[in-house]
C-alpha positions in Angstrom: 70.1 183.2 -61.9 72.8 185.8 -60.8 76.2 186.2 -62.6 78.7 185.9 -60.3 80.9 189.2 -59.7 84.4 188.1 -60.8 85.9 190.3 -57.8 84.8 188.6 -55.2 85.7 185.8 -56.4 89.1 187.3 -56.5 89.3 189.0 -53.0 87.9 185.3 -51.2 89.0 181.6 -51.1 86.9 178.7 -49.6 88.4 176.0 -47.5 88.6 172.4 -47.8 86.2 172.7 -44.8 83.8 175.1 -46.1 85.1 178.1 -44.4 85.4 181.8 -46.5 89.0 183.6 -45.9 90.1 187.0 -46.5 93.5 188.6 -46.4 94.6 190.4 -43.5 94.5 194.6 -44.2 97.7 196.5 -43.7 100.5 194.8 -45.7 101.3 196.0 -48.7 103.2 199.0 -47.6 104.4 201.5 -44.9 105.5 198.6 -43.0 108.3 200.2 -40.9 105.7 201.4 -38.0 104.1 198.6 -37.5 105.8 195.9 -35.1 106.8 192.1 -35.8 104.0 190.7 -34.3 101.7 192.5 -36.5 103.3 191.8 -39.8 103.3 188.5 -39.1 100.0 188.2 -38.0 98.5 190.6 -41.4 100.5 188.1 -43.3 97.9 185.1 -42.4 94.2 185.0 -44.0 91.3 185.2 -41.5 87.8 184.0 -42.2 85.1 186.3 -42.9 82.4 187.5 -40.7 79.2 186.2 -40.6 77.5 189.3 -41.4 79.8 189.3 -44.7 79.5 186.1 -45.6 75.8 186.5 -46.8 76.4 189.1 -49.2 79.7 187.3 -50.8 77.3 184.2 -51.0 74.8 186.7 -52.6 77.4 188.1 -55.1 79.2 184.7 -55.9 76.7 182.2 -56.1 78.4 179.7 -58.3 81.9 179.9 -56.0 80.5 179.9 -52.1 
């Protein structure tokens, strides 16, 4: 049995539906460059790629 790495646990939620999410990059600051459209689009999680998703299942067994 693995322990399950507390950060990743932090850094990803799970939908209702079964889906992983991650947080959008490029919000937290030097926000005056970027447009509308892109702050409000950073401002929305997105799911994670497949290719990731194995190793956050690998490193959070118990969670995903």
């Amino acid at each position: 049995m693995h322990k399950t790495r507390k950060s990743i646990v932090k850094r990803f939620k799970i939908t209702g539906s079964g889906k992983v999410m991650r947080r959008t990059a490029g919000k937290r600051h030097l926000l005056r460059k970027l447009s509308k459209k892109q702050k409000r689009r950073a401002g929305k999680d997105k799911p994670v790629s497949a290719g990731m998703l194995k190793q956050i299942k690998v490193a959070a067994p118990n969670k995903f």
